[in-house]
C-alpha positions in Angstrom: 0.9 21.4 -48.7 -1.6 19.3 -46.3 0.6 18.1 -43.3 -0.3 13.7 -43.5 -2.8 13.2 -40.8 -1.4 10.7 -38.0 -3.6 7.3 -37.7 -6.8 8.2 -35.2 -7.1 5.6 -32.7 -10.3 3.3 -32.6 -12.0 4.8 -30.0 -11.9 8.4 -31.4 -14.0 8.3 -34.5 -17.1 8.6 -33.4 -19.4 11.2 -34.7 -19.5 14.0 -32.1 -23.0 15.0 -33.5 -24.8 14.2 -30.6 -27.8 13.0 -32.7 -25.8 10.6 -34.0 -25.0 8.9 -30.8 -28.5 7.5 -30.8 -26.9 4.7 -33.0 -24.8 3.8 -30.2 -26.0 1.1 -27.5 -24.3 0.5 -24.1 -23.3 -2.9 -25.0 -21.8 -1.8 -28.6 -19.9 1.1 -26.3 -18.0 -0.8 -23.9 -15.8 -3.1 -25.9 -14.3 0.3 -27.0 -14.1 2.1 -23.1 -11.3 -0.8 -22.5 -9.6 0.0 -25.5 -8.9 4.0 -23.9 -5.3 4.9 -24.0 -5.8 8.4 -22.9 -7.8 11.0 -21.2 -9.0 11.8 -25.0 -9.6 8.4 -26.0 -12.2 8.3 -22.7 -14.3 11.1 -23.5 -15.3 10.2 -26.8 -16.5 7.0 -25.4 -17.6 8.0 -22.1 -19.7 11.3 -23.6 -22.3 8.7 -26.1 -22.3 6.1 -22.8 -24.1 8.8 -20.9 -26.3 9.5 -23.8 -27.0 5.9 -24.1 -28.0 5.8 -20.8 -25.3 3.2 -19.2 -26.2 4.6 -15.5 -30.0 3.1 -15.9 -27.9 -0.2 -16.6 -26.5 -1.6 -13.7 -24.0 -4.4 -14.6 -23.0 -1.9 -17.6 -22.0 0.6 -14.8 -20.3 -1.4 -12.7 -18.2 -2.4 -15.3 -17.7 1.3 -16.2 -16.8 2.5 -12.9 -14.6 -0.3 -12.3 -12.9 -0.3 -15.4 -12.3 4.3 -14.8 -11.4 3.9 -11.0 -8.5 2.2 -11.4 -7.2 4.5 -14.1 -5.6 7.4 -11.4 -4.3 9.6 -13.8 -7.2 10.0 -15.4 -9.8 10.7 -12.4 -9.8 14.3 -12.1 -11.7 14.4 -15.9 -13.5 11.6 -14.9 -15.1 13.2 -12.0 -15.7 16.0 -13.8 -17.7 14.2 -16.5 -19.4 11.6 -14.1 -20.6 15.3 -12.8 -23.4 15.4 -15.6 -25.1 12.7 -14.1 -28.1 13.0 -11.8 -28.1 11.4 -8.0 -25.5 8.9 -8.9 -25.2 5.5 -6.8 -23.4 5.5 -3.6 -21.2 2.5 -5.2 -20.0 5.0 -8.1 -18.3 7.8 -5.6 -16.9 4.6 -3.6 -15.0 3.5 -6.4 -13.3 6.7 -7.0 -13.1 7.9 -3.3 -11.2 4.6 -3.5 -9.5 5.3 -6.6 -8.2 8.7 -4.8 -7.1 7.1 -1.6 -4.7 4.4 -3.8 -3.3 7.2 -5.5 -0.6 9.4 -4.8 -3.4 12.2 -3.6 -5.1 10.4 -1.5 -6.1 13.5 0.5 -8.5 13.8 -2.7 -10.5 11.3 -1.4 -11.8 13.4 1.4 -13.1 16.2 -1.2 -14.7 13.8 -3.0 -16.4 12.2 -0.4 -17.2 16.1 0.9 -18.5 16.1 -2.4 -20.8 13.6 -2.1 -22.4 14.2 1.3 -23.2 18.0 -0.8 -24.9 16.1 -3.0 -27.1 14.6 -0.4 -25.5 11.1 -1.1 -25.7 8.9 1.9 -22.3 7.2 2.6 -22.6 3.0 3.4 -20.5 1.3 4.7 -18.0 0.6 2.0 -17.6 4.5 1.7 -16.1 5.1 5.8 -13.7 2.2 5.1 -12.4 3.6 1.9 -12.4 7.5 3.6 -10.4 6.7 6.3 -8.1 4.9 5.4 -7.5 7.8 2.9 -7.2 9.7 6.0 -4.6 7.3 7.5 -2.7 7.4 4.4 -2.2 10.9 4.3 -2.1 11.7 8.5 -5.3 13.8 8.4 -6.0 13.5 11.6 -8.7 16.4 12.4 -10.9 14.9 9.4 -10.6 12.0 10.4 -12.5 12.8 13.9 -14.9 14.7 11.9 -15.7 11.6 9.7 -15.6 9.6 13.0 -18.0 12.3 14.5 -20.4 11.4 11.6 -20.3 7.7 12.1 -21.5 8.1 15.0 -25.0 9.7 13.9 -25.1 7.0 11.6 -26.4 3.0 12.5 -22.5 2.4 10.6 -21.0 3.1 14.0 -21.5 -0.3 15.0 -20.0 -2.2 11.6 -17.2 -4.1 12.2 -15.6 -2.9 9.0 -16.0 0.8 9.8 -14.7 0.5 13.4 -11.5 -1.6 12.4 -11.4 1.4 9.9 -11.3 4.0 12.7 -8.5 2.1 14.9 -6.7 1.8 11.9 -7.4 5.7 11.1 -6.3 6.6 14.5 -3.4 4.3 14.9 -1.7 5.6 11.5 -2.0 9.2 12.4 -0.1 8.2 16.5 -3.2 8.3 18.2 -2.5 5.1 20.2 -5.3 5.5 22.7 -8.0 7.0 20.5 -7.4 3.8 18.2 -7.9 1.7 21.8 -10.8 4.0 22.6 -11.9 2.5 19.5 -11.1 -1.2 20.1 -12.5 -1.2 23.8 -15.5 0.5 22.7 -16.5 -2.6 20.1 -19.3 -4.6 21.5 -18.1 -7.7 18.9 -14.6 -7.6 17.4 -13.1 -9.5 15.2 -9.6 -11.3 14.1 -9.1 -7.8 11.8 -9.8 -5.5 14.7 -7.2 -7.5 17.2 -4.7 -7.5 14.4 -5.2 -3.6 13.8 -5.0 -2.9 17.5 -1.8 -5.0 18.2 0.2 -4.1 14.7 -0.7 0.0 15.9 0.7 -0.6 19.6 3.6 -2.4 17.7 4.4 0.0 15.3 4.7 2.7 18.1 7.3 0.7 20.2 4.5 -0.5 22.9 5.3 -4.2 21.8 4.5 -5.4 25.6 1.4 -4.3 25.5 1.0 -5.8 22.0 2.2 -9.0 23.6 -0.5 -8.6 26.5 -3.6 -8.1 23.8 -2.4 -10.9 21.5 -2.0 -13.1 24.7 -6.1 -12.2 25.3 -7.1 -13.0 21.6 -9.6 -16.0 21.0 -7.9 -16.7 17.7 -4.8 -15.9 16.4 -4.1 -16.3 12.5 -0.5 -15.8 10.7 -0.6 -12.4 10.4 -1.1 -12.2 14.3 1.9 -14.1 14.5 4.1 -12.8 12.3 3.4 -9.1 13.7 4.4 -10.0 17.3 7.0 -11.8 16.1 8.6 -8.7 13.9 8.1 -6.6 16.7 9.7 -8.9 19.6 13.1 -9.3 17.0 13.0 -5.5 16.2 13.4 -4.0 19.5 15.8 -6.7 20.6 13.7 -9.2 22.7 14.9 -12.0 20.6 14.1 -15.0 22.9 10.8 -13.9 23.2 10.5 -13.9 19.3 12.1 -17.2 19.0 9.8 -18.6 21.3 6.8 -17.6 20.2 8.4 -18.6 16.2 9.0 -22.4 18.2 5.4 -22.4 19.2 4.0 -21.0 15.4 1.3 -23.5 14.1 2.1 -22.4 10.7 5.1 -19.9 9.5 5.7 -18.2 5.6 8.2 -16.8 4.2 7.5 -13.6 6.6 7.4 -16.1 9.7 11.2 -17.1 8.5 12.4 -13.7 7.2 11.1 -11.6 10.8 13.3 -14.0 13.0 16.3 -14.3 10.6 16.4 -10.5 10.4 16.7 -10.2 14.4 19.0 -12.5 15.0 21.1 -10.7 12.2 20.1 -7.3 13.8 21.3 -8.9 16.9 24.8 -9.5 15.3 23.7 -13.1 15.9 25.0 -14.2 11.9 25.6 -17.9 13.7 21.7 -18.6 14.4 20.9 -16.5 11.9 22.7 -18.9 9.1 21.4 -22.1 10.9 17.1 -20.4 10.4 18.4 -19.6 7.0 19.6 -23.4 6.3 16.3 -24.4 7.2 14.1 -22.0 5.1 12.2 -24.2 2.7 11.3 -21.1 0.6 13.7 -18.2 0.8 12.8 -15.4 -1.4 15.0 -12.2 -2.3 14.8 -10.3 0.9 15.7 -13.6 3.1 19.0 -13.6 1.0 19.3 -10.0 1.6 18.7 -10.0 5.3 21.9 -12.5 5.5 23.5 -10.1 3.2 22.7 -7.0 5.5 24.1 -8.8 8.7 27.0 -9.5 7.6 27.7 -6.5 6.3 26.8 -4.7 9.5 29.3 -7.2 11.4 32.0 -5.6 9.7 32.2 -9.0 7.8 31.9 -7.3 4.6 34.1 -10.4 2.8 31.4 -12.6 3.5 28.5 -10.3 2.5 30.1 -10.1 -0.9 30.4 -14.2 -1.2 26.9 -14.1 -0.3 26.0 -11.6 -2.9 27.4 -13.8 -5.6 25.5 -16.5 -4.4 22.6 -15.1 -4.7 20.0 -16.6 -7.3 18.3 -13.2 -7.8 19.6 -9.9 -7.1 17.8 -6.8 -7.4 18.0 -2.4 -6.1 18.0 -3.9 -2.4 20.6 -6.1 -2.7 23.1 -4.2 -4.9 22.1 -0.9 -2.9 23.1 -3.4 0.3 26.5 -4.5 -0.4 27.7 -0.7 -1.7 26.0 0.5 1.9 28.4 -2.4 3.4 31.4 -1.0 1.6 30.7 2.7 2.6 29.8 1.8 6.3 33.8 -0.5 6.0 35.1 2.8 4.4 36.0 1.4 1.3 34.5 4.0 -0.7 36.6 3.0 -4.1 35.0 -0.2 -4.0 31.6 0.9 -3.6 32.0 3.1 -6.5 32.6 0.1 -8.5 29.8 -1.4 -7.6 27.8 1.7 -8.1 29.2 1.5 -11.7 28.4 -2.4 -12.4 24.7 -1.7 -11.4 22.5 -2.6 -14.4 20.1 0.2 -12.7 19.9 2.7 -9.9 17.4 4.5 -7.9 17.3 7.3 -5.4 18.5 5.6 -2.9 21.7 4.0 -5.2 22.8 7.6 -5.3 21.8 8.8 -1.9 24.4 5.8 -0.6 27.5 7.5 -2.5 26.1 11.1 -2.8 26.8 10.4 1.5 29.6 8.4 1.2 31.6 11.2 -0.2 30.3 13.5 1.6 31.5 12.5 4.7 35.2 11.7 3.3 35.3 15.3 2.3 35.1 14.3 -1.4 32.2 16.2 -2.9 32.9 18.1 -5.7 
């Protein structure tokens, strides 16, 4: 007996005899591409799109392109089937050279765009951006100097966008003076640039000479501040921090959560609380930060009080507390806690997988 036949979806009942796809226009087609639920759903719409002739459309392709680029899973077939079309726009492999580099194989994005310049596609300047940051996602240092080598045949060398692309390139990968190379080699830079330059030399413990570039910069906007600021609290120079936070024109919930977090890395909880009192917004992690200092204080009674308090609690706050047991040694009680979470993740068990561990309590 004939199994019942599950319920197509919408998008799959069109007539795969390509004669019939003649019926089809671009306009009629696209209403059903955002309807795709799967890799299967897509290529019965995307095959009679081609067919239709979407690419000679522009505003239909951008729609198209924007609509499959942000779909990750599915951008291997994608490629593959955007593949059947000749000399596509530049704008088409930027989108999914983009797509690549937001998604967990970002290292894809640099085949693709190896791709492109084989198919005698010129890059722009939306394309080196997009690349390298690629690059800087996934530490690929030695192609990123050979996309930086090809820059430099190009008139792109001297974008603004493309340069802050290569400090940032070089900077993520720990090449501090390449990415100043870079910076000093910039005939006009921008705010981006000087924030890219002074967040690298930050984020590779040279906060002095951070302070020295952000102490040269014509124009300074939060994120400028709130860098410097992070940076000062982190490795310990809390006056500094405090006095440039005093001198702030502005401040956000990042201004107020970077010098909170030192003085309660400081062991400072007293001027800690006070900032705290005086946070007109606190969000979850300014709650947390308290949270975390007093637990590292070995006030782990007061931590607690403060995690009842707590409007909103979520992983980082439960995950904080059962750390603040464990690092007290009351294992028991962290286990508890462990067991009253409404949900874990990896680091949830990594916390008691240790804490057993080093009481000589693994199973």
């Amino acid at each position: 007996m004939r199994q019942k036949e599950g319920k197509r979806s919408t998008v799959s009942r069109f007539n795969y005899d390509k004669g019939d796809f003649a019926r089809y226009s671009v306009a009629s087609l696209l209403p059903f591409l955002y309807k795709c639920q799967s890799m299967r759903d897509l290529k019965h719409v995307l095959t009679p799109l081609i067919v239709a002739g979407f690419f000679k459309d522009v505003l239909a392709m951008r729609k198209v392109v924007t609509f499959l680029s942000t779909r990750i899973g599915w951008l291997e077939d994608v490629v593959l089937l955007l593949k059947q079309v000749d000399d596509p726009y530049p704008f088409i492999w930027n989108a999914f050279i983009r797509g690549y580099e937001q998604s967990r194989r970002p290292w894809k994005a640099m085949d693709l765009y190896n791709q492109m310049l084989h198919n005698n596609v010129s890059p722009d300047k939306f394309t080196f951006p997009f690349v390298l940051k690629a690059c800087a996602t996934s530490r690929a240092l030695k192609e990123g100097e050979q996309i930086h080598c090809q820059i430099l045949k190009t008139p792109l060398h001297a974008d603004l966008f493309v340069q802050g692309s290569l400090i940032f390139m070089y900077a993520s990968c720990g090449e501090i003076d390449a990415a100043r190379a870079s910076f000093d080699g910039m005939p006009h830079k921008n705010l981006i640039s000087w924030n890219m330059m002074i967040d690298g030399y930050v984020k590779h413990g040279n906060v002095n000479t951070a302070l020295d570039l952000f102490d040269q910069m014509p124009e300074r906007d939060l994120f400028s501040w709130n860098v410097m600021i992070d940076g000062l609290a982190k490795c310990g120079q809390i006056e500094f921090a405090r006095q440039l936070f005093d001198k702030m024109p502005d401040r956000d919930i990042i201004s107020w959560n970077s010098i909170i977090d030192g003085y309660a890395r400081c062991g400072n909880m007293k001027a800690a609380r006070k900032l705290f009192d005086q946070v007109p917004f606190k969000d979850e992690v300014t709650w947390a930060i308290m949270l975390n200092g007093y637990a590292r204080c070995n006030q782990i009674g007061i931590s607690h009080s403060w995690f009842e308090k707590m409007p909103f609690k979520n992983l980082i706050s439960w995950n904080s507390l059962i750390s603040g047991y464990v690092k007290c040694d009351k294992i028991t009680v962290a286990y508890k806690l462990f067991e009253l979470m409404p949900s874990r993740n990896l680091t949830s068990w990594n916390i008691m997988l240790d804490a057993y561990a080093k009481c000589g309590e693994m199973n």
